[in-house]
N, C-alpha and C positions, 0 to 999 in steps of 0.2 A: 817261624810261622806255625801256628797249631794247625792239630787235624782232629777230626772227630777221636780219635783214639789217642790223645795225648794232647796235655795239660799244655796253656799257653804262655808265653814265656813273658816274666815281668823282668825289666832291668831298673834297678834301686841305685841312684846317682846319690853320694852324700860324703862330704869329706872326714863324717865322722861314724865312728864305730858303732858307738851306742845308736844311732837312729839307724843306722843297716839293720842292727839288731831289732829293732822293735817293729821294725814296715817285715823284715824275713821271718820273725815268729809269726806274726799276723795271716803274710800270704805263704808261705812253702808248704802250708797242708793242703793246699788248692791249686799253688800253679809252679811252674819253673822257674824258678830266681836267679839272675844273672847282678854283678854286685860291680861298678864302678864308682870309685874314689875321689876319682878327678872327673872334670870335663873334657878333656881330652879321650883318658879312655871310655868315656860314654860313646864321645863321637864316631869312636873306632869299633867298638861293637854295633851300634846301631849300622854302619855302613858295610858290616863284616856280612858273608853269606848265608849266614842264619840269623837275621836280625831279631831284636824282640818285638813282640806283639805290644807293648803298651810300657812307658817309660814313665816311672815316678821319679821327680827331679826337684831336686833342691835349689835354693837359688845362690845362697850365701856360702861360696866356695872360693877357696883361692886360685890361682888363675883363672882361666875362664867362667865367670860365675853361670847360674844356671838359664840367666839370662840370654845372657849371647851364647849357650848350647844352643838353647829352644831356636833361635835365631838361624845359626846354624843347618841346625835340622831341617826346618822349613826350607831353608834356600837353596837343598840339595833334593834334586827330583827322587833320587832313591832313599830317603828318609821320609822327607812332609810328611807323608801318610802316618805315620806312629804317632799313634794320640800320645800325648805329654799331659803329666797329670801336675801340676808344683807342687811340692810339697814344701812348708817352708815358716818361719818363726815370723815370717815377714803380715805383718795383719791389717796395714794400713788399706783402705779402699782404691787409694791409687797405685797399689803395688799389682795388687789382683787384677783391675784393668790395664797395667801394662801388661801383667804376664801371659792374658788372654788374646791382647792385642798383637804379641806375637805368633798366636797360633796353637797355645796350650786349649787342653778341650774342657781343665776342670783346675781350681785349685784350693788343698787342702792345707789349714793353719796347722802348726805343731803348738801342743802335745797333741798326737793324734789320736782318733778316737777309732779302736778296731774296727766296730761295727758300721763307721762311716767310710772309711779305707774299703772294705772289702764290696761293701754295695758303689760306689764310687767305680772301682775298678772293673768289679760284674757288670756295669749298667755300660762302659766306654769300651770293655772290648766287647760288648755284644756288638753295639753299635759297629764296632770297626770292622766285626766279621759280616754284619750286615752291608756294608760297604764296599768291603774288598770282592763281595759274592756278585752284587750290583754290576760291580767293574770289569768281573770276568765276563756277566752274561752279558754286557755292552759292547767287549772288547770281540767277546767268539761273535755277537751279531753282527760289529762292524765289519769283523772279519768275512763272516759269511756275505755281504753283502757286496764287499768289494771284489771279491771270489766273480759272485756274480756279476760284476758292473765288467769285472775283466772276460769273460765269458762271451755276452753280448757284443764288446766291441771287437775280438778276435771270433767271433761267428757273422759279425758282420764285414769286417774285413776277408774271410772265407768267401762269402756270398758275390764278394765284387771279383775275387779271382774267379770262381769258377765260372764267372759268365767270362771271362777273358780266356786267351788261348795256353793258361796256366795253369799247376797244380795248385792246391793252399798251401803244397810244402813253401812254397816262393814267400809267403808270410810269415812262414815261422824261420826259415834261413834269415830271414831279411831283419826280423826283430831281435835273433840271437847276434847278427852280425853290429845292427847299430848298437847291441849291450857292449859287445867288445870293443869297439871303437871308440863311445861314451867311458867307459873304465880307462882304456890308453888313453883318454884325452883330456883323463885326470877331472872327469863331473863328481860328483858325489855321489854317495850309494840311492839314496832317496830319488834322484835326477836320475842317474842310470834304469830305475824299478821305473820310473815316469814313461824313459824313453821306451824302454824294451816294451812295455805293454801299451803304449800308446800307437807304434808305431805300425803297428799290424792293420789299422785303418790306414792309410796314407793312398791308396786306389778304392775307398768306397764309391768315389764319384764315377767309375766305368758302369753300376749301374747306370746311370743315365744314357749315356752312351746307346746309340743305336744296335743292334747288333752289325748291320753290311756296313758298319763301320768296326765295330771291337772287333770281330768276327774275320773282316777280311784278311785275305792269304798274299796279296800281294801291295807292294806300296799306298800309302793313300794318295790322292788329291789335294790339290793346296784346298779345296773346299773343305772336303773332310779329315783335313787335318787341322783347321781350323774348330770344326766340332771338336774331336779331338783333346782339342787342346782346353775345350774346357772343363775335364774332369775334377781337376785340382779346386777350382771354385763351387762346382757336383759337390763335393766330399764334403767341403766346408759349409755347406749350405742343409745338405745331411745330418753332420754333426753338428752344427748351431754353437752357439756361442755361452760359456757357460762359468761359474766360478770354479766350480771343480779343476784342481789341477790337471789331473791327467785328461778329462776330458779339455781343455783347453789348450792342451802340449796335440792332442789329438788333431785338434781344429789346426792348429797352426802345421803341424807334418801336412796333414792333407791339402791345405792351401799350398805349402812354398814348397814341396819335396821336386818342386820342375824346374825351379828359379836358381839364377846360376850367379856367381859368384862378379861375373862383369856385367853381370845386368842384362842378361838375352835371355833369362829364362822367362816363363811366362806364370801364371797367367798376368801377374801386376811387376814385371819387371826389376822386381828389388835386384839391390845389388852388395856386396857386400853385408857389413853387419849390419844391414836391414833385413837379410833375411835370418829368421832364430834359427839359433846354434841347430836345436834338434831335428829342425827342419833340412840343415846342409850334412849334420852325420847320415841322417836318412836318405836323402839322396846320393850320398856316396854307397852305401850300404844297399838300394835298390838297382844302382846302374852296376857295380857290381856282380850281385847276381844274374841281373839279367843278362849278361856278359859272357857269364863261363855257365849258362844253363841254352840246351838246346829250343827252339821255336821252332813251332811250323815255318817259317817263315824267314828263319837264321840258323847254323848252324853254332854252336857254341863256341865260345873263345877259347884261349887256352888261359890258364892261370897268369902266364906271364906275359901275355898280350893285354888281356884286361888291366893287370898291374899297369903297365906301360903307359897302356889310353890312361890311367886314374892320373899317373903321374904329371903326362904329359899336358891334362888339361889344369893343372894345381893353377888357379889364379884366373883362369876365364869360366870352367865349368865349377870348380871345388874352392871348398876355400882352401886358400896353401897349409895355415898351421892345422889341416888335420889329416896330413900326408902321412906324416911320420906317425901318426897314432894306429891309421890304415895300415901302417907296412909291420907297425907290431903287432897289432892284434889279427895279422893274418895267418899266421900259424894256427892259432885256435878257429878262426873265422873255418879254415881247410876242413877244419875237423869234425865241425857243424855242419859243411858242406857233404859232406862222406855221409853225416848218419843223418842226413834227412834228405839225402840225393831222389829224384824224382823216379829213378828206375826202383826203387822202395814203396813206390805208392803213395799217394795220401796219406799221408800222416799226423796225427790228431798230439799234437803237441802237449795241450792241455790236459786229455785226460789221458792219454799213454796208450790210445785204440788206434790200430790201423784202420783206416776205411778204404773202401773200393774208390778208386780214380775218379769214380763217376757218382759218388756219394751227393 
């Protein structure tokens, strides 16, 4: 790939010498010349880590003609983008319209003519560097943007803890805890980034909640644990319903993260694999913590009492196959528990700031 300060690199595909010859007098006073013989080594340079900027290709080669390169090319995410120019003896109109209809940006008849080669190739890699420049400012704005969408929902997930009798550290333990349990449970990298940032909403709905209900220090009432109990639907009603992935994995943690594996959770009773996946690692990963973290209201578990409760509910409260994902990823789980322990403070996870308890 060029840069303002150095010439862009052309790769010259041609089984034969003399036409390497006559395309490399033409361009080497102007750009980088890279020179394969076969289609093969075309393919291999082009996918190597300094690919060329703009590939003149012939068609009429033995093995792979330059055909099924261009073909090639296109159908691997890390090439398509390299304009293909043909270059080629071939002059019939339906040769041109195939070689275009594979993806090529231009194509040139032999004997070639300098002065059209060289504006040909000036005109496709401007183009491409206008392109590639497009792609980054897309890619930093989508970036920025998701930045931001994650932001919002783990400041909003903050806002529902601090009206409860909790630090925000319990959101960020709880979303590094469903990352590790997601990775043991063998999701994907994509799924796992879904859960971890999705998961930090899963009690937006305690807004709702009254306070002489969130607030109280001693047992509720069947009345008000009825309230209560409808936070989970709070959340989901909060967060709305949406195509966005992660807000959608959002929606779903916040509804089902109460709903239990035999069907006595609430607030709709599912049971088994009716409630989503990411919905049961987050409940395990929220009861969890809540477990071995002190309350007004409880004193804290021990590590290996919580373990026990997790185990011993496998099949009524959890789902059973992500026991064993739980009990390895508990080593790290520990470890995440230590640097964001709530005698630390408030901990701003996202941007790396301590805040006062009472932020």
């Amino acid at each position: 790939m060029s840069t303002d300060s150095s010439p862009s690199t052309i790769l010259l595909v041609d089984d034969m010498d003399d036409n390497i010859a006559i395309l490399n007098a033409v361009l080497s006073p102007f750009y980088r010349i890279r020179i394969a013989l076969s289609g093969e080594k075309a393919l291999s340079i082009a996918a190597s880590a300094n690919p060329p900027d703009l590939i003149l290709l012939d068609v009429m080669m033995p093995g792979l003609n330059g055909y099924q390169v261009c073909e090639q090319l296109k159908d691997n995410a890390d090439t398509r983008s390299i304009p293909v120019i043909f270059v080629t003896a071939m002059t019939e109109v339906e040769d041109e319209r195939h070689g275009l209809e594979l993806g090529a940006v231009d194509y040139i008849t032999k004997p070639v003519s300098p002065a059209i080669v060289l504006a040909r190739v000036r005109t496709h890699l401007a183009l491409y560097d206008q392109n590639r420049e497009l792609a980054r400012q897309v890619n930093e704005r989508t970036a920025e943007l998701f930045n931001t969408r994650q932001q919002i929902i783990r400041r909003l997930g903050r806002a529902a803890e601090f009206r409860d009798n909790e630090t925000g550290n319990h959101i960020i333990r709880m979303s590094h805890f469903c990352r590790l349990i997601g990775l043991a449970a063998g999701l994907g990298e994509k799924t796992v980034e879904v859960l971890y940032n999705a998961s930090p909403m899963h009690d937006v709905g305690k807004i709702g909640i009254p306070d002489h209900i969130l607030l109280k220090q001693g047992p509720l009432t069947a009345d008000e644990w009825e309230v209560m109990k409808c936070h989970p639907q709070m959340g989901a009603d909060i967060i709305g319903q949406h195509t966005d992935e992660l807000l959608q994995s959002a929606w779903a943690i916040a509804l089902c993260h109460h709903e239990k594996w035999d069907g006595s959770g609430y607030p709709n009773g599912l049971k088994g694999d009716a409630i989503p996946l990411l919905a049961r690692i987050a409940a395990m990963a929220d009861v969890f913590d809540a477990l071995t973290t002190e309350r007004p209201y409880k004193h804290a578990w021990t590590v290996e009492a919580a373990v026990s409760h997790i185990e011993a509910q496998a099949g009524s409260h959890f789902d059973p196959a992500l026991i064993d994902p739980f009990k390895s990823a508990l080593p790290e789980m520990l470890r995440i528990r230590e640097q964001f322990a709530d005698r630390h403070g408030a901990l701003d996870d996202i941007d790396g700031i301590a805040l006062p308890a009472n932020a």
